[in-house]
C-alpha positions as a printed NumPy array, in Angstrom:
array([[ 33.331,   6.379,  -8.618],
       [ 35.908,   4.536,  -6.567],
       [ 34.843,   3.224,  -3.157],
       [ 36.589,   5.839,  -1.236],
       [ 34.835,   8.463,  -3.455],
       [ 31.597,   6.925,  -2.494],
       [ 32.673,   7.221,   1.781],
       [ 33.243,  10.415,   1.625],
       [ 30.34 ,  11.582,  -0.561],
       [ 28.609,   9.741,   2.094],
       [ 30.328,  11.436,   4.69 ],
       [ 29.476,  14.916,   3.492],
       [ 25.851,  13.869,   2.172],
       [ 25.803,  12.7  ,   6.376],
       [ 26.269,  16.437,   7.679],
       [ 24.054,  18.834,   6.18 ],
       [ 25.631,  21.853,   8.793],
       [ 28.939,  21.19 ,   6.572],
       [ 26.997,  22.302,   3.256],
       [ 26.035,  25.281,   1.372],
       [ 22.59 ,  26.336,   2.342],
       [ 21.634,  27.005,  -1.216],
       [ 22.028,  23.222,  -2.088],
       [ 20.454,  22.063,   0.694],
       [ 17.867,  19.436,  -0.661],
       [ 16.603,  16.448,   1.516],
       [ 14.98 ,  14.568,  -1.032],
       [ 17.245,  11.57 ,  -1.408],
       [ 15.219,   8.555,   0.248],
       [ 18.957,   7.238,   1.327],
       [ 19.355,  10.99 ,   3.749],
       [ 15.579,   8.663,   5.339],
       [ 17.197,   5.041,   5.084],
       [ 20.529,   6.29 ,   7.226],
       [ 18.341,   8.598,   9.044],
       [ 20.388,  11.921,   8.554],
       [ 17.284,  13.535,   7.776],
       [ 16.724,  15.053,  11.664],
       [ 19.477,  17.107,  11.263],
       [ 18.752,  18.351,   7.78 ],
       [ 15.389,  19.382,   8.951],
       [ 16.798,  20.945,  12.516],
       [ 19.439,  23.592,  10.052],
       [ 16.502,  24.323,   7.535],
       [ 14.163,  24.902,  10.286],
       [ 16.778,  27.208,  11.956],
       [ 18.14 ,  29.331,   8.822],
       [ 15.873,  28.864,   6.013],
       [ 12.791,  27.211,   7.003],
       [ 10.61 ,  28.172,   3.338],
       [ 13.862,  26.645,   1.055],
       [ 14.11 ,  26.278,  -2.496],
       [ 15.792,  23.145,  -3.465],
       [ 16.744,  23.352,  -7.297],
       [ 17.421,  19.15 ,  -7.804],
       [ 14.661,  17.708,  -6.818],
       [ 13.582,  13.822,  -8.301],
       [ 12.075,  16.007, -11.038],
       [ 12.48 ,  19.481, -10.607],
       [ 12.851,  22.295,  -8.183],
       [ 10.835,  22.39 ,  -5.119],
       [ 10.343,  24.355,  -1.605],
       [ 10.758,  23.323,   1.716],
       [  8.012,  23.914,   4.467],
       [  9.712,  22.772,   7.511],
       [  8.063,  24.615,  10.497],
       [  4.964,  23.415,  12.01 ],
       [  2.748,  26.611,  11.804],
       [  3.819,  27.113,   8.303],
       [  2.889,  23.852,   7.124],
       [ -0.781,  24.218,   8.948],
       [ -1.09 ,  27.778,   7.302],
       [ -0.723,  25.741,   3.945],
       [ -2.598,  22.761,   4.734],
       [ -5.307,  25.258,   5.435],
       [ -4.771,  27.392,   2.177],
       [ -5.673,  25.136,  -0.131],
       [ -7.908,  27.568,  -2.658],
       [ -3.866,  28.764,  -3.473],
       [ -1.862,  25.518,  -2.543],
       [ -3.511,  22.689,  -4.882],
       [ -3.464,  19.298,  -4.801],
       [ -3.935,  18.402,  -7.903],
       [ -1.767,  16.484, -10.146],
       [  0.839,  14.623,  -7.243],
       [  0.967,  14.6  ,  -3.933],
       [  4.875,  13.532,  -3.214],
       [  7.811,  15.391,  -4.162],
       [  8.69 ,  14.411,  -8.18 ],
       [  6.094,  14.074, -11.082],
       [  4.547,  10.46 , -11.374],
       [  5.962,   9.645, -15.288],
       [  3.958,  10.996, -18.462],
       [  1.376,   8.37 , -19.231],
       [  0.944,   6.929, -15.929],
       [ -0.438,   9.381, -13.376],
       [ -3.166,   7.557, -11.656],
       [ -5.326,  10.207,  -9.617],
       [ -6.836,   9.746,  -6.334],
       [ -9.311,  11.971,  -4.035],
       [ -6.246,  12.671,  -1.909],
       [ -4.298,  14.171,  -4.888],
       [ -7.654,  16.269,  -6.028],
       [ -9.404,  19.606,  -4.992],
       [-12.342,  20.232,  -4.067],
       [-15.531,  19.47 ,  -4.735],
       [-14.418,  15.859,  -6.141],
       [-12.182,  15.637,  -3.525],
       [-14.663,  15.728,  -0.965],
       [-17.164,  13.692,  -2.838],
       [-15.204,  10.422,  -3.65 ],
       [-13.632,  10.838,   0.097],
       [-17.385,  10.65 ,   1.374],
       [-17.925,   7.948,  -0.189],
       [-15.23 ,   5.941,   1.171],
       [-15.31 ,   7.133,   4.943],
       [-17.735,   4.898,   6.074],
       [-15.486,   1.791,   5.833],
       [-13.831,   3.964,   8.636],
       [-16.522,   5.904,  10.274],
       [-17.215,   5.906,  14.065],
       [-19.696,   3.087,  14.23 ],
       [-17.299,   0.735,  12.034],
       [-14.391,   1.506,  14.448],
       [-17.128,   0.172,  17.631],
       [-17.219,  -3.01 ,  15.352],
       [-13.808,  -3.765,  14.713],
       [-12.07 ,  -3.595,  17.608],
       [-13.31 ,  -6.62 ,  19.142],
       [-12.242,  -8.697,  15.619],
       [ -8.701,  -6.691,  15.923],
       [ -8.128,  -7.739,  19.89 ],
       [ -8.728, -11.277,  18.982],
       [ -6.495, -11.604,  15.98 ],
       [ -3.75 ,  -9.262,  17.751],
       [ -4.28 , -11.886,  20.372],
       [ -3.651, -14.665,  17.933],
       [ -0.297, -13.312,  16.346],
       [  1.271, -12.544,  19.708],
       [  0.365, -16.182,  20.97 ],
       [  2.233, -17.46 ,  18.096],
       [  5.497, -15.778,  18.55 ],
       [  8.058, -17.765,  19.73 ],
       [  9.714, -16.935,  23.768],
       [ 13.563, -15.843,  24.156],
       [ 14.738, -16.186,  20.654],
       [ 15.065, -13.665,  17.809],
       [ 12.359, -13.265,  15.043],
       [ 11.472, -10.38 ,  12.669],
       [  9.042,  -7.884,  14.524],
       [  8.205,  -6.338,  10.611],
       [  7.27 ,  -9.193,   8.663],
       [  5.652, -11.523,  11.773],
       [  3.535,  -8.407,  13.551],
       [  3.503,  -5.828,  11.71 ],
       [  2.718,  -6.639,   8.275],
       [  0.882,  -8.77 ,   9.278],
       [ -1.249,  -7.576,  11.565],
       [ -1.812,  -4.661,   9.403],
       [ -2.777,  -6.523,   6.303],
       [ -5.424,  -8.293,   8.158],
       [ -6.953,  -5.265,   9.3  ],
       [ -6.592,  -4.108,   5.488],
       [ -8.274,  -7.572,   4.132],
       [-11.018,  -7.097,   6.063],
       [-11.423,  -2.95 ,   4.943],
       [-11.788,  -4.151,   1.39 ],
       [-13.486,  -7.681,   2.088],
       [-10.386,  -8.887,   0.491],
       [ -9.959, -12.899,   0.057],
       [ -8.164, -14.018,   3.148],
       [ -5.934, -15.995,   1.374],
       [ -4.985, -13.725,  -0.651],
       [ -4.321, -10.785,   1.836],
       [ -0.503, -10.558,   1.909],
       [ -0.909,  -9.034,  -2.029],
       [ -1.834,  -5.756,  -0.457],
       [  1.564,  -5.176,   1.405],
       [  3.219,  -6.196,  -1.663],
       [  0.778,  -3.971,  -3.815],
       [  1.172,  -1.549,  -1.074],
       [  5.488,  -2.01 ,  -1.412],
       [  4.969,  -1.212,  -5.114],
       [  3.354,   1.557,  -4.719],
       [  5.899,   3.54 ,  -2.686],
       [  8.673,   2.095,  -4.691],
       [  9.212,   5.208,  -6.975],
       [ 12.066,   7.624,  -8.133],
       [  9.112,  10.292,  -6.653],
       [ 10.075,   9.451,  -3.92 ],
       [ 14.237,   9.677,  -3.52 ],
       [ 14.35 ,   5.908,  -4.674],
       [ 16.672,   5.915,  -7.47 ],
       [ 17.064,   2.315,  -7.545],
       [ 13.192,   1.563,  -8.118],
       [ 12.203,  -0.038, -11.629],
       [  9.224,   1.888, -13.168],
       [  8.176,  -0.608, -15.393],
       [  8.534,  -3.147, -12.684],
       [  6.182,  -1.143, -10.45 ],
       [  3.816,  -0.102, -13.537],
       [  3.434,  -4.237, -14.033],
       [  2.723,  -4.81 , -10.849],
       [  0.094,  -2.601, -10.169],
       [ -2.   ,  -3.283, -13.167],
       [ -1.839,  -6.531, -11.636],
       [ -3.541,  -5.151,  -8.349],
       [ -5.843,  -3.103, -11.338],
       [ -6.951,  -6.191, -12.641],
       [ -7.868,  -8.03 ,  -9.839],
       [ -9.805,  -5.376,  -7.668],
       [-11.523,  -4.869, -10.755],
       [-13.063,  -8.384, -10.587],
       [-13.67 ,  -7.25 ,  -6.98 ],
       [-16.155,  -4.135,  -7.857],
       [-18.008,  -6.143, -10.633],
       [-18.995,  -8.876,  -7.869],
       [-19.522,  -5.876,  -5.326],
       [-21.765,  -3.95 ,  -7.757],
       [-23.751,  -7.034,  -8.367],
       [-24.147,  -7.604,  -4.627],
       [-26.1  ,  -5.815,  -1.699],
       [-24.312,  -2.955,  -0.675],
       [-21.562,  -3.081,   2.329],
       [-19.25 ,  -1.619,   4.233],
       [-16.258,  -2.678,   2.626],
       [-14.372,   0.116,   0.439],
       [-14.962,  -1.602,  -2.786],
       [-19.016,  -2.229,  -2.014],
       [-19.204,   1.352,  -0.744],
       [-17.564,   3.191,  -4.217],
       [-19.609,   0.33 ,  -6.277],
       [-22.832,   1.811,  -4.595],
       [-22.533,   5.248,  -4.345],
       [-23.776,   7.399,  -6.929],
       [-21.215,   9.983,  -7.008],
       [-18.488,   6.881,  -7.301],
       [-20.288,   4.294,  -9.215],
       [-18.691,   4.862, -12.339],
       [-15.162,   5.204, -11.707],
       [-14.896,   1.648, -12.813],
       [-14.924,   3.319, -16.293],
       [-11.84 ,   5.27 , -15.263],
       [ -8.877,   2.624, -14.726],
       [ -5.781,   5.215, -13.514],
       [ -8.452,   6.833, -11.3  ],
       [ -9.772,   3.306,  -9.92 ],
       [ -6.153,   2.337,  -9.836],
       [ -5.23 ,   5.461,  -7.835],
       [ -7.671,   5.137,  -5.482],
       [ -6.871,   1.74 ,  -4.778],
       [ -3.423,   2.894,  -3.99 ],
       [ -4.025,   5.908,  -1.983],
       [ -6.331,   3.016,   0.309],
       [ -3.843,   0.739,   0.481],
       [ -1.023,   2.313,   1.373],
       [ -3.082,   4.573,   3.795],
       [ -4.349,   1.404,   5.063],
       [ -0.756,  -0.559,   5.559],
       [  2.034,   1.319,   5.494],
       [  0.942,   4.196,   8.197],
       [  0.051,   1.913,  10.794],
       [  2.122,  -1.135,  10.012],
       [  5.959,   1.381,  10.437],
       [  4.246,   2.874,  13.506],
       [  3.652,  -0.602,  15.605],
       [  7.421,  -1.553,  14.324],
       [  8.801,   2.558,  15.886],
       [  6.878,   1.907,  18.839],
       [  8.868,  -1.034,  19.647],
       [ 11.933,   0.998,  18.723],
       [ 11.543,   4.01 ,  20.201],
       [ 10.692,   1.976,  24.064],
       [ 14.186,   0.451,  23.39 ],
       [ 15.393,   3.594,  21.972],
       [ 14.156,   5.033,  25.653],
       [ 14.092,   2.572,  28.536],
       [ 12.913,   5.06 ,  30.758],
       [  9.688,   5.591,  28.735],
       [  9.232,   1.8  ,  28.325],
       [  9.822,   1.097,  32.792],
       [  7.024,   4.323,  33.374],
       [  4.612,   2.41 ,  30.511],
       [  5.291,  -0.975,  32.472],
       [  4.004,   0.7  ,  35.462],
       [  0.908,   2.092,  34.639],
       [ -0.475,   1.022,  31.196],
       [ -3.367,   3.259,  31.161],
       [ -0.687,   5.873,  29.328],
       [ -1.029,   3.286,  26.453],
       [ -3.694,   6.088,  24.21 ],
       [ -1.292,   9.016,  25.081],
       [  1.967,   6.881,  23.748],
       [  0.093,   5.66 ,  20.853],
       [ -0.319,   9.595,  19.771],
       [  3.548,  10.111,  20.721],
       [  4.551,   6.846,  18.381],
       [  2.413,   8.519,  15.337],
       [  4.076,  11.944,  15.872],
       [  8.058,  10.543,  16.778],
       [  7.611,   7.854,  14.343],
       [  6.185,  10.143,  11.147],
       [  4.96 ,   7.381,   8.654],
       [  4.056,   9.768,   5.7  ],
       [  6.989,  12.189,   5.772],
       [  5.958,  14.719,   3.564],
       [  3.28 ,  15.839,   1.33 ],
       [  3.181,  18.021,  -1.408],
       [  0.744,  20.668,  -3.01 ],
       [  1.387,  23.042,  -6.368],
       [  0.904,  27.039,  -5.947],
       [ -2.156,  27.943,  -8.565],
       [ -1.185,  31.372,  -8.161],
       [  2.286,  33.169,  -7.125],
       [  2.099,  34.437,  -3.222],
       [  4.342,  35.815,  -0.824],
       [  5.09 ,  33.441,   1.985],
       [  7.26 ,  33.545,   5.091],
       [  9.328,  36.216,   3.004],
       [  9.36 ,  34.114,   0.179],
       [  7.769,  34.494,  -3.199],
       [  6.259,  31.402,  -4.469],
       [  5.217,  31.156,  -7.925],
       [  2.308,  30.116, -10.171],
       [  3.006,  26.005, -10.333],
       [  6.023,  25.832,  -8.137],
       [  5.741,  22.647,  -6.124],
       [  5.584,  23.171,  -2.464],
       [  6.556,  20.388,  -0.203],
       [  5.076,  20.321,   3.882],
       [  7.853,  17.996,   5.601],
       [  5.84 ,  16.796,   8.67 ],
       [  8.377,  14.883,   9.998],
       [  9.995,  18.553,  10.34 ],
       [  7.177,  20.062,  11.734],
       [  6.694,  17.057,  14.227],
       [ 10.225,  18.211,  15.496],
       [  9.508,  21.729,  15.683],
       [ 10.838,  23.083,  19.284],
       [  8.542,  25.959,  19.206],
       [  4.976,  24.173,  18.538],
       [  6.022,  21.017,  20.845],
       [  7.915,  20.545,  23.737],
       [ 11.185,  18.636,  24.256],
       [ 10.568,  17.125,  20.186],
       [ 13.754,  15.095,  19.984],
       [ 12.342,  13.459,  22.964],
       [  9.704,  10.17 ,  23.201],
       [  7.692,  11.065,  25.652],
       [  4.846,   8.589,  26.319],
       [  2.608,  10.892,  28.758],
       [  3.396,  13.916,  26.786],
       [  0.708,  17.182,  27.394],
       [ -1.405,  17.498,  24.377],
       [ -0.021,  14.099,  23.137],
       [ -2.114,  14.26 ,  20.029],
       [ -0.833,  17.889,  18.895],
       [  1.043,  16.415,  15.975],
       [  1.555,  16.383,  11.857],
       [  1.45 ,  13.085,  11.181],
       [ -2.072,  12.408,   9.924],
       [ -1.468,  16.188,   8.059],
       [ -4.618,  18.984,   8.591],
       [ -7.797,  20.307,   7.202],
       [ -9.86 ,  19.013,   4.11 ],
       [ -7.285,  16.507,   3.553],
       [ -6.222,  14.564,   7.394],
       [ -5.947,  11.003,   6.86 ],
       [-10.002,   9.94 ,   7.454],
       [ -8.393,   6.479,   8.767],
       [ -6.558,   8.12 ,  11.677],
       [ -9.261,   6.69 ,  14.674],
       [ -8.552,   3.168,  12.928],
       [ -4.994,   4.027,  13.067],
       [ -4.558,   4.794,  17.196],
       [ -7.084,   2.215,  18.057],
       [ -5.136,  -0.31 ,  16.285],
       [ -1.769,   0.533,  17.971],
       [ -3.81 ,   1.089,  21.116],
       [ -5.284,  -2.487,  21.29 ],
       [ -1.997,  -3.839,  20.431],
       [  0.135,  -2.457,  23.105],
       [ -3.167,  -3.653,  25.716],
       [ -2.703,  -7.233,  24.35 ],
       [  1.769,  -7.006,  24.646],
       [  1.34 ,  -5.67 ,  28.193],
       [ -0.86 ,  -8.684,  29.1  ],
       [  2.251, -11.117,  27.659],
       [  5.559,  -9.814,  27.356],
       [  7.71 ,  -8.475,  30.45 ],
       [  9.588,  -7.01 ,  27.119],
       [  9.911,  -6.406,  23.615],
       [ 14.329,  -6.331,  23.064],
       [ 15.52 ,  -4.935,  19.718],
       [ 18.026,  -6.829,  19.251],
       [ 20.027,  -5.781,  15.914],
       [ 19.96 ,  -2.864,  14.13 ],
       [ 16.222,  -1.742,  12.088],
       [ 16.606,  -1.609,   8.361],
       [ 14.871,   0.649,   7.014],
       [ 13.661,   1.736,   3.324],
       [ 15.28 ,   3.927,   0.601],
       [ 12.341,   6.488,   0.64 ],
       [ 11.777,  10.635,   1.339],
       [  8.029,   9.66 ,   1.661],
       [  7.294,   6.486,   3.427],
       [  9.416,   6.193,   6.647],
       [  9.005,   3.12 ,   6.798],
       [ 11.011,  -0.406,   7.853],
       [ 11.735,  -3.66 ,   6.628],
       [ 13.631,  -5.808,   9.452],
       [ 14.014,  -5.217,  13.047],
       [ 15.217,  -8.075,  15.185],
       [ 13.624,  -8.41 ,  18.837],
       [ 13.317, -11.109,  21.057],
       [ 10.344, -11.281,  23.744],
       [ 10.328, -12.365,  27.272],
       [  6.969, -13.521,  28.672],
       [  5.146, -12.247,  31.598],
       [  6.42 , -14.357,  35.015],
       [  3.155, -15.831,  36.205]])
């Protein structure tokens, strides 16, 4: 295809009102990485909001784009499975690692119980003191009044030192998980037509092998509150060491639970103040907003865009009939824009009513169980910036992955002025 060709396949890929309804499908991760996607969602939410898409990454698929809709299926899950894959296309034959997230009940809710400890209440009390003095750390070390990579010197980083210590992981070590983590994601599944599934299959075998050294010294220990210590020890987990894709999926379903969420969210937040100066001069002004605006980051920025669940039996559904083993796909990052479930939704709104009313960590048996690590995270952050920087300036433009699931970034270029003393 010539270049011209390519522009204006571009073009028309860039205006989904300028399409045929029928072939409406938002699946390609580049629709996310030039963020068209906002519009897609706003026409399918407005004409056809339970769509059948006939080319997705591996088959057909439908749409759930409004926000009631997608809670009605979150909540349905005795008809709307989660078995088998949990993003849009089918992970390839021979390589379908399974994880509690991706699994009905009652293993689902067994292996998760094992695990939520690592995030439980009490653990939260515990870590936020270690997480205020390494956030302090990081922002001591960022250079004044020049311009540095927010992603790679805060974000990942920050996040993959809360993640080290969540699995006890060597500190040296740590900055495998976001590139684990990276791998991971990296998937045709997932719109990325570009990603290398042998690569990725390497890669992660890699990540296999070495938490599997991991649970053998956990096992052999006294039991603790690190992910790997707490599956190890738990009856109802202890052997899933003898299941490597399981292991393996499990590991991945932490990981990138553990990273990617949190670490896309701290780089939006800086974004979106930019994005809306007004927000950023009211949360100069009074910080104590700081909790509310972390909830309005989580639901404006959307880490986990979508998840996906397969009908077990056919069923009639906002005038639709869906079928035995059609795959049904619950766009939060539609339902998080959703002008009839939240107010003003195009607009960041740091001391927003019901702040917390969002999609983002999804509903029911299956919300994200690290969500409280999540917001306290973010939360501490933003109490440490306000204490240093009179601003955070975005400087160039974000870049941003190739991805229909993890909305996620890889560069954005700020520069910081300090407090005047």
């Amino acid at each position: 295809m010539s270049d011209q060709a390519l522009k204006q396949a571009a073009l028309k890929q860039s205006d989904p009102w300028s399409l045929p309804l029928e072939t409406l499908d938002p699946s390609d991760g580049v629709i996310f990485q030039n963020e068209w996607h906002h519009e897609y969602f706003k026409r399918l939410r407005e004409e056809d909001p339970v769509h059948w898409s006939p080319t997705g990454p591996t088959g057909p698929y439908w749409s759930i784009t409004k926000f009631n809709d997608i809670i009605e299926i979150e909540k349905n899950h005795k008809v709307f499975s989660s078995e088998r894959d949990i993003v849009i296309g089918d992970n390839p034959e021979g390589f379908s690692p399974t994880m509690f997230i991706s699994k009905d009940q009652p293993v689902h809710d067994i292996q998760r119980k094992a695990a939520i400890p690592a995030v439980g209440p009490q653990r939260i009390s515990e870590l936020e003191d270690l997480i205020r003095s390494r956030v302090g750390t990081i922002l001591d070390s960022l250079p004044l009044n020049e311009e540095f990579d927010w992603v790679d010197t805060v974000s990942i980083e920050l996040t993959t030192q809360l993640l080290a210590t969540l699995f006890d992981f060597p500190w040296e070590d740590r900055r495998l998980l976001p590139y684990w983590s990276d791998a991971t994601t990296t998937t045709d599944t997932v719109g990325n037509p570009d990603a290398d599934e042998e690569e990725r299959q390497r890669v992660l075998m890699e990540c296999l092998e070495y938490f599997t050294k991991l649970w053998h010294e956990r096992a052999a220990q006294p039991p603790k509150f690190d992910f790997i210590s707490l599956l190890a020890h738990n009856p109802n987990t202890k052997d899933m060491i003898d299941d490597p894709l399981d292991f393996l999926g499990n590991l991945m379903l932490l990981i990138v639970g553990g990273n990617d969420t949190s670490r896309n969210s701290i780089s939006g937040g800086v974004r979106f103040l930019n994005q809306f100066p007004g927000e950023y001069a009211k949360l100069k002004s009074d910080h104590s907003l700081i909790p509310s605006m972390v909830s309005e980051i989580i639901r404006f920025q959307t880490p986990l865009a979508h998840m996906r669940r397969t009908a077990l039996e056919d069923i009639e559904f906002g005038g639709k009939l869906i079928k035995k083993g059609d795959r049904v796909v619950m766009w939060y990052i539609s339902g998080n824009r959703d002008a009839e479930a939240i107010d003003n939704p195009d607009q960041f709104i740091i001391d927003r009513d019901q702040a917390r009313r969002h999609l983002s960590f999804g509903f029911g048996i299956h919300r994200c169980m690290g969500n409280r690590v999540a917001e306290m995270q973010i939360r501490v952050l933003w109490e440490e910036i306000m204490k240093r920087f009179e601003n955070i300036e975005v400087v160039g433009e974000p870049e941003l992955v190739p991805s229909n699931f993890v909305l996620g970034y890889t560069k954005l270029p700020v520069k910081l002025t300090p407090l005047s003393r």
